[in-house]
C-alpha positions, -999 to +999 in steps of 0.1 A: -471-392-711-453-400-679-466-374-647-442-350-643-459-341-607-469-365-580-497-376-568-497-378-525-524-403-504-537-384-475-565-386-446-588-365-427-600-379-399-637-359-405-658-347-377-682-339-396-689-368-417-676-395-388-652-413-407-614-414-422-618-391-461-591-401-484-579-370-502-557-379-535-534-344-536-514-339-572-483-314-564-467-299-600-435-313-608-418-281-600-430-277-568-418-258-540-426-245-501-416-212-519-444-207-546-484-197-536-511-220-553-541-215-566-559-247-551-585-269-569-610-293-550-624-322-575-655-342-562-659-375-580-620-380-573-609-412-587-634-402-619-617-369-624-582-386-621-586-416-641-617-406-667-611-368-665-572-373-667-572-349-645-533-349-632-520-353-667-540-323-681-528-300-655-493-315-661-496-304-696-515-272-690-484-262-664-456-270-685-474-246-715-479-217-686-514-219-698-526-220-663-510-205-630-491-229-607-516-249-581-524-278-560-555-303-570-571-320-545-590-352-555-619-366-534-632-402-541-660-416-530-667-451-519-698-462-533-730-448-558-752-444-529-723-425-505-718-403-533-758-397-535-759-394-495-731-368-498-737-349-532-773-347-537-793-319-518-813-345-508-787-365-494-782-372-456-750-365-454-752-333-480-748-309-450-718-325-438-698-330-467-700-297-472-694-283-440-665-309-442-650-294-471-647-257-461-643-261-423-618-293-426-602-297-459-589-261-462-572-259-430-559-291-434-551-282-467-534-248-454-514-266-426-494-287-449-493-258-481-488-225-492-520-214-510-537-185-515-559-175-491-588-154-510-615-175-522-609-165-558-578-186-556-597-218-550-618-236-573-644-266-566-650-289-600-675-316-604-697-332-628-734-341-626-739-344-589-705-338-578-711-304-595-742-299-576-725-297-542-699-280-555-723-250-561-737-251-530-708-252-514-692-217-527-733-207-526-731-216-486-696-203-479-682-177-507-665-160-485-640-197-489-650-208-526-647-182-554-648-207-585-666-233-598-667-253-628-697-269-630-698-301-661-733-306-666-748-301-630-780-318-616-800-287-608-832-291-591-858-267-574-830-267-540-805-256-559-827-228-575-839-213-545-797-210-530-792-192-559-821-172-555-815-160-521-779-154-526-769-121-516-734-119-530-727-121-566-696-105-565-680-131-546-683-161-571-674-169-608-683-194-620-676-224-653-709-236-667-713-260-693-745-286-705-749-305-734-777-301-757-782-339-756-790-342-722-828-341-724-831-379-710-808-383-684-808-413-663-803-402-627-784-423-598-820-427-584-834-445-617-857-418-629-850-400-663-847-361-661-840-334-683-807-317-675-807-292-701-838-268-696-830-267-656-794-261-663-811-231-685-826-218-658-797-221-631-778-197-652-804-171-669-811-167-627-772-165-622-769-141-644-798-118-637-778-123-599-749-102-614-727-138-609-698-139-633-707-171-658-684-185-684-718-207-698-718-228-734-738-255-743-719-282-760-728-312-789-732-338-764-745-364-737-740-368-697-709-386-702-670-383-697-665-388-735-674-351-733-666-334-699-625-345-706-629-325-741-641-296-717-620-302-688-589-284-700-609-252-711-629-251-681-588-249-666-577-224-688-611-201-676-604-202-642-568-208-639-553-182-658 
């Protein structure tokens, strides 16, 4: 299928993180300075675009009005260990990056297009680690990030305690999913964890929060095969 929208290079010169960010930004193909969008921040850019088939998907999911009109911005990274340093909550550049994206990318953002300016009408997506930061990145600023789909996140006793000492449920909804397979995952680090039993946890304690979760467990493994299957669903939920 040939992309009926575009996809636009752009740069932020970050402050935060000291160096130039490539943003990947897909406009629809009907796109105007007249319409509002809902926006949509991808970690793991080039993986959401390429594996994910990200820009297609929305493509098709626009042209069937199965999802409302919006901008997604993709955000590579440039190596395994800068996405670590930058995604992990253990990362030394995990403050940063998030920092980055709420104080940097949504003016930026804003300066150039006509979004919606509530935080329910932006979304952060990510998988495995790039889902991580995502959460605490609405969990650290909701007041910016309403929505997050979360594909199989790496949850660990950090991301626990944010949620637990997150005083504002009503703020966030969020797209949870985890394969039943993903007992024996191997981590960026080298070590084998199991995904599923903390993912568990992250949302029995998100829901006892009074978050909204959209949470299933699907036949699978930590791998795209099986967040691309999910990926226009997880649209649909927080799109419509």
């Amino acid at each position: 299928m040939t992309l009926k929208g575009k996809i636009i290079d752009d740069y932020i010169d970050s402050r935060f993180l000291q160096e130039k960010i490539h943003l990947k930004v897909y406009l629809p193909g009907n796109f105007s300075t007249l319409y509002t969008y809902q926006l949509v921040i991808a970690q793991d850019g080039d993986d959401y675009l390429q594996k994910g088939k990200l820009a297609t998907l929305t493509d098709v999911l626009l042209e069937e009005k199965q999802i409302q009109n919006c901008i997604v911005v993709m955000i590579p990274y440039h190596s395994i260990e800068d996405r670590y340093n930058k995604y992990s909550p253990n990362g030394s550049k995990n403050k940063e990056y998030i920092r980055f994206l709420a104080e940097e990318v949504i003016p930026h953002i804003e300066r150039k297009y006509h979004t919606f300016e509530l935080a329910n009408g932006r979304t952060l997506l990510g998988d495995s680690l790039a889902a991580t930061v995502s959460i605490h990145a609405a969990l650290e600023y909701p007041h910016t990030f309403g929505q997050v789909i979360a594909q199989s996140p790496y949850i660990d006793q950090k991301t626990l305690d944010a949620l637990s000492s997150f005083t504002k449920p009503e703020l966030l909804r969020f797209y949870h999913t985890i394969g039943i397979h993903e007992t024996e995952v191997v981590t960026t680090k080298g070590a084998t964890k199991d995904f599923l039993t903390p993912n568990r946890n992250f949302y029995q304690l998100a829901k006892e929060k009074g978050i909204e979760v959209m949470y299933e467990e699907f036949n699978g493994d930590h791998t795209w095969t099986y967040w691309q299957q999910d990926l226009g669903k997880a649209l649909i939920s927080m799109l419509k």
